[in-house]
C-alpha positions in Angstrom: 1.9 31.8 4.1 0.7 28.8 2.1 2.7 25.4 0.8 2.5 23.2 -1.5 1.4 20.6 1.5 -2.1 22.3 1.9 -3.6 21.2 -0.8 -2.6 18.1 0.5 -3.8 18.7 4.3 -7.1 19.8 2.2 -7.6 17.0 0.4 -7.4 15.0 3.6 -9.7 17.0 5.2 -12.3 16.4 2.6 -12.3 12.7 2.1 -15.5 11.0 2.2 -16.6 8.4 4.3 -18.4 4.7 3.7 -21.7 4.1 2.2 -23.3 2.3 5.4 -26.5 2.1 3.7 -24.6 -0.1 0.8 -22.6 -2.1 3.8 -25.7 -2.6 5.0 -27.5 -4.4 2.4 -24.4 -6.2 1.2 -24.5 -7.5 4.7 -28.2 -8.4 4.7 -27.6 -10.0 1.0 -24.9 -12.6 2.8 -27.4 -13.6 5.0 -29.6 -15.0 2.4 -26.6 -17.0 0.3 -26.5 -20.7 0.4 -24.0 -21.1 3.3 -24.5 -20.8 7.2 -24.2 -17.6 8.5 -20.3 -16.0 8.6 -18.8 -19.6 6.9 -16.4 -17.6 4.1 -14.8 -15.9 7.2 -13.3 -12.5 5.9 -14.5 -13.1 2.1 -17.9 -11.4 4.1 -16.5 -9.1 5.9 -14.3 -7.9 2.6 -17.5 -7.8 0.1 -19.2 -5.3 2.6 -16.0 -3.4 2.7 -16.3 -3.4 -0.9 -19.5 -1.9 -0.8 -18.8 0.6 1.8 -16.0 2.5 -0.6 -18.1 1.8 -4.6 -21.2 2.8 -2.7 -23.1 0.1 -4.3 -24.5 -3.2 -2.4 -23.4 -4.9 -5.4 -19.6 -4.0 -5.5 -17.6 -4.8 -8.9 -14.4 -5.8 -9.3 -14.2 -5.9 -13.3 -11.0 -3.6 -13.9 -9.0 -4.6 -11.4 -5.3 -2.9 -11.7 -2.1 -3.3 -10.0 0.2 0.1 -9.6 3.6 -0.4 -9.4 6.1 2.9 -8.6 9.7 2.4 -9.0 12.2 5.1 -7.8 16.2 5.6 -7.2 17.9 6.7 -3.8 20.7 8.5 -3.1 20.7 6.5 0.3 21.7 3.5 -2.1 25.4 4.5 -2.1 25.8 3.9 1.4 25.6 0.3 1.0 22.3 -0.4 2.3 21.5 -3.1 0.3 22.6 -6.2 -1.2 22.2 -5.1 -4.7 23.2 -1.9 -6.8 21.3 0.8 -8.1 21.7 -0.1 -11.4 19.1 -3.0 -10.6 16.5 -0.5 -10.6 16.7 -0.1 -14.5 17.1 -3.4 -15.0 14.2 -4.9 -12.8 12.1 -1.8 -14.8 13.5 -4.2 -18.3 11.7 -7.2 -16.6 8.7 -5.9 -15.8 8.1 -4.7 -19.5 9.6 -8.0 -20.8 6.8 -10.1 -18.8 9.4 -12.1 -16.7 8.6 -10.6 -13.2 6.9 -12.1 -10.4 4.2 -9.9 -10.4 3.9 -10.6 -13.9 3.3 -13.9 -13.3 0.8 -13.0 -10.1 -1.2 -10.9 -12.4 -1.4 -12.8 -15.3 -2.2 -15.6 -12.9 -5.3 -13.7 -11.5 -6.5 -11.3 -14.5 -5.3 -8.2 -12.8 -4.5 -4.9 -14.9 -0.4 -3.9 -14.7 1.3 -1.1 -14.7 4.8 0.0 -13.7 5.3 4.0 -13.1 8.9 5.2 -13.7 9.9 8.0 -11.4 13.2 9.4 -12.2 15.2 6.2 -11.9 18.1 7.9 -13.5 17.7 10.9 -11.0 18.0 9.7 -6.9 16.9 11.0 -4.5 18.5 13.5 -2.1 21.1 11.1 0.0 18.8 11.3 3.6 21.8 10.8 5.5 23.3 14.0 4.7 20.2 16.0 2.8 16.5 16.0 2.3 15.0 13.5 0.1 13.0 15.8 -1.8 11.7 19.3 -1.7 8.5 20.0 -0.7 7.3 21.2 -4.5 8.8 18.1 -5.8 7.3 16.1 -3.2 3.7 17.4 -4.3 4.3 16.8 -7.5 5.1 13.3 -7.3 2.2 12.5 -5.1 -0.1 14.4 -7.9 1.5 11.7 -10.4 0.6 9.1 -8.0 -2.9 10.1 -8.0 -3.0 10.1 -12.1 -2.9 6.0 -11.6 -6.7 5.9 -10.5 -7.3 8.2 -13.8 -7.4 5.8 -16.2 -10.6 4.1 -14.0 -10.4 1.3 -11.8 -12.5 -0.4 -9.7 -9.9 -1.8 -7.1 -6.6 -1.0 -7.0 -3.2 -2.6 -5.4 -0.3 -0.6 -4.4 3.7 -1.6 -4.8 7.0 -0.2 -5.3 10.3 -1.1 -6.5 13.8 0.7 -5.8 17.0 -0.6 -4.4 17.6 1.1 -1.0 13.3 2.0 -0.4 13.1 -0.1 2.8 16.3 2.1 4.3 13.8 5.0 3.9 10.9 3.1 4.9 12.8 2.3 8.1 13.3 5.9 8.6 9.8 6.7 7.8 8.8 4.8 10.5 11.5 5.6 13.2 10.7 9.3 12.9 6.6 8.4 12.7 7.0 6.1 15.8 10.1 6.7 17.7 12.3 3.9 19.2 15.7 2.7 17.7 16.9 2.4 14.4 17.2 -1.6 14.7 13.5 -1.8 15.6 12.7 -1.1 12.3 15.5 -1.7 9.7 15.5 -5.8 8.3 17.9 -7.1 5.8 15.8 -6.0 2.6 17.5 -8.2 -0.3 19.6 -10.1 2.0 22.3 -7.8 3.9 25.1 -9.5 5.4 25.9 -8.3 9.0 28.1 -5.6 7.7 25.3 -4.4 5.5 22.8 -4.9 8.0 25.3 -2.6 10.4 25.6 0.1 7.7 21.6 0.4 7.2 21.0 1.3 10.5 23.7 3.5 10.8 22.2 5.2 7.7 18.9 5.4 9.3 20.5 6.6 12.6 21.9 9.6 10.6 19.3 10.3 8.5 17.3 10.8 11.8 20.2 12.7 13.5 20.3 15.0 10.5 16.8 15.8 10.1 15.8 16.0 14.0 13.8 18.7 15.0 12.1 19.1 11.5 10.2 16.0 11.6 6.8 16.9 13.8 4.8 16.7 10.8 4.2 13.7 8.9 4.2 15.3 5.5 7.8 16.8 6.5 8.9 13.2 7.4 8.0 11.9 3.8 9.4 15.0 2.0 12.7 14.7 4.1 13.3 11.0 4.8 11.4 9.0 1.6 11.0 8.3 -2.1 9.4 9.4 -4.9 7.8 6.0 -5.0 6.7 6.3 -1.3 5.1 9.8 -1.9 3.8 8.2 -5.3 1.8 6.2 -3.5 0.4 8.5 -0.7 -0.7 10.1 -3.8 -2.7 7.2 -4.9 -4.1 6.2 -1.9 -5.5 9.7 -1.6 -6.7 10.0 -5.0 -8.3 6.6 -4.4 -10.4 7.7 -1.4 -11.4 10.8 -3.3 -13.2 8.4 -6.0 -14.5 5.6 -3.9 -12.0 3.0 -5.6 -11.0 0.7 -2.4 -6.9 -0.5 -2.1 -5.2 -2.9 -1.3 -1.9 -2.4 0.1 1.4 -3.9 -0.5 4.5 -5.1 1.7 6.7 -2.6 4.3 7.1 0.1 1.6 4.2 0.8 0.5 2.7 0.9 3.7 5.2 3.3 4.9 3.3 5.4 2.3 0.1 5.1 4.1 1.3 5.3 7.8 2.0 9.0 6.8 -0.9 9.4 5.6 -2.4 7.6 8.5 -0.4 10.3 10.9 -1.9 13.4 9.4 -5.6 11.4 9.9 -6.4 7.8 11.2 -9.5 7.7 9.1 -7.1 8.2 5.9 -6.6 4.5 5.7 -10.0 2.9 6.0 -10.4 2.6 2.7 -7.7 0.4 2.4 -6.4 -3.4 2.6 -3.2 -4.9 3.6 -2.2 -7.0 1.2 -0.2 -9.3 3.0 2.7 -9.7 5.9 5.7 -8.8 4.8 8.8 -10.3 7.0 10.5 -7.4 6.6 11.9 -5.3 9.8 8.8 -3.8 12.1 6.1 -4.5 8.8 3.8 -6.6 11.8 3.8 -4.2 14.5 3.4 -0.9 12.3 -0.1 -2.7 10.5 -0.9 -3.3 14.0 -0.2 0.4 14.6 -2.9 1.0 12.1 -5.2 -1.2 12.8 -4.8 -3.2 9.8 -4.9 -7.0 9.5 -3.5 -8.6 6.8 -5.1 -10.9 4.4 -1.8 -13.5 3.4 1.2 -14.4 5.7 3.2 -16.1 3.3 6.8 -15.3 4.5 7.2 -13.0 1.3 9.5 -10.2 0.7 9.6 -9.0 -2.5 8.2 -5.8 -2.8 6.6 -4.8 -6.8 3.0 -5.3 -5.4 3.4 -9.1 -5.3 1.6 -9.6 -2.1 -1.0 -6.9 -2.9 -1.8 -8.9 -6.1 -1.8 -11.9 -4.2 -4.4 -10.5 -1.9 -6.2 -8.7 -5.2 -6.8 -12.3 -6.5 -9.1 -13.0 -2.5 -10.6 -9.6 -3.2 -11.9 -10.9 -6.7 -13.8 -14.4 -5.1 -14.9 -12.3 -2.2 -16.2 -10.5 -5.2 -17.7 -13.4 -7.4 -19.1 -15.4 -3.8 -21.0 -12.1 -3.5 -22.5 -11.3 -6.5 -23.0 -14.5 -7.9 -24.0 -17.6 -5.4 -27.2 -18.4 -5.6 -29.8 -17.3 -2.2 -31.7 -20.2 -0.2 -34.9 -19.2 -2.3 -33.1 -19.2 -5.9 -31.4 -22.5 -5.2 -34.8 -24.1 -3.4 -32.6 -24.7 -0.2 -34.1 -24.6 3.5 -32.6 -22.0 4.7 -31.9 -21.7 8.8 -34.1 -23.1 11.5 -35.6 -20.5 13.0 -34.9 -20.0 17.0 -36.6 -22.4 19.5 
């Protein structure tokens, strides 16, 4: 009998891998720029990366675009965080009105914006006491994730926004990883104790009520996330499928990819973390996926701020790259040779 998760599960399955050749010669082009050998640190190591997923030795950066996916919760009534749902809308208003901080972040670095609106007038199934989503609607939010690489992009970042997503990223990664509810769960905007008390009592149940059905990854996002969590699974995926590299935002959106990480390590090597988010477990799950993040700036936020922090690195790893000048175009000695 088929679902609507294998197409999915075959799309994973059929991802393509790096362009070593184009690694390669990005590498062997560093070698001849007018610095000693491995001086920009990870700016190196990113403009091979860079070349790996575009394919080229030369990698572009020149549409670079910022994705952010806001959803509602029915979680949210449970008191999980320190502000309403009604926020939601309301931060949505900001981000069209220019006065967000990821506004400001990508104006700041010339980055491309866009905010995705996923039902914010229509939660989420409450996890505590029901499944987030079905598994049709689940699909189909991840295939409107993927339609954010359609308009063409050579590098994109990945954030969210919804009051009440890093309850259900907490979940996410309980039921991923096992261990406690408090392990996970943080404060989000700022929960008092009492708050703090009834978010992990929401993640406890959520777990309790779901248990036994959450073997498989995909189940675990359908039953326990958001429409802007599978949004961005959706992306991610649609990303790998056309070579654009990502660069990943705080503890929600990375939720997104440790599912996808759980259905297939490899899923994720196309991708970036942004940054270190201070929220709950955020350090040990990017360890969890072997990912290291670019910026440790004590930030919080969520929209895609730290991704398009990070974006703005990606773009000089870009420019050092492509346009310093070599040891023989500048007239400069290059390195002594070995005695």
């Amino acid at each position: 009998m088929t679902s609507p998760f294998d197409d999915i599960r075959n799309l994973i399955a059929t991802m393509p891998g790096p362009d070593d050749t184009a690694a390669a010669l990005a590498a062997a082009r560093q070698a001849t720029l007018t610095k000693p050998a491995g001086s920009l640190g990870r700016l190196e190591d990113i403009a091979a990366w860079l070349a790996a997923w575009q394919g080229k030795p030369m990698p572009s950066l020149d549409r670079p675009l910022v994705c952010v996916f806001a959803g509602s919760h029915g979680v949210a009534a449970r008191g999980v965080s320190a502000f309403p749902p009604e926020v939601n809308r309301q931060m949505l208003d900001t981000f069209a009105a220019g006065g967000a901080a990821i506004n400001q972040i990508c104006a700041a670095h010339g980055l491309g914006f866009k905010v995705f609106d996923l039902a914010l007038d229509m939660p989420t199934g409450d996890i505590t006491v029901a499944e987030a989503m079905t598994e049709k609607a689940c699909v189909a939010t991840m295939a409107f994730g993927m339609e954010a690489v359609a308009a063409g992009t050579d590098g994109l970042a990945l954030g969210e926004m919804g009051i009440g997503n890093t309850t259900v990223a907490a979940a996410i990664y309980a039921a991923l990883y096992h261990g406690s509810a408090e392990t996970y769960v943080g404060r989000g905007t700022g929960l008092d104790e009492a708050g703090y008390a009834r978010k992990v009592a929401a993640v406890e149940a959520a777990l309790a009520h779901h248990a036994g059905h959450l073997h498989d990854p995909l189940e675990v996002l359908r039953r326990l996330g958001g429409r802007e969590v599978a949004a961005i699974a959706g992306a991610i995926l649609a990303a790998r499928m056309q070579r654009v590299p990502v660069v990943l935002d705080g503890y929600v959106a990375t939720a997104a990819a440790a599912v996808l990480h759980a259905v297939n390590p490899a899923a994720l090597d196309h991708c970036l973390a942004g940054h270190l988010s201070t929220e709950g477990a955020h350090g040990a799950v990017l360890e969890r996926l072997g990912l290291t993040p670019l910026l440790s700036l004590g930030m919080h936020l969520g929209e895609g701020s730290g991704a398009a922090l990070a974006l703005g690195i990606v773009k000089a790893a870009v420019a050092c790259h492509r346009d310093m000048a070599t040891f023989d175009q500048a007239g400069v000695s290059g390195r002594l040779p070995d005695a």
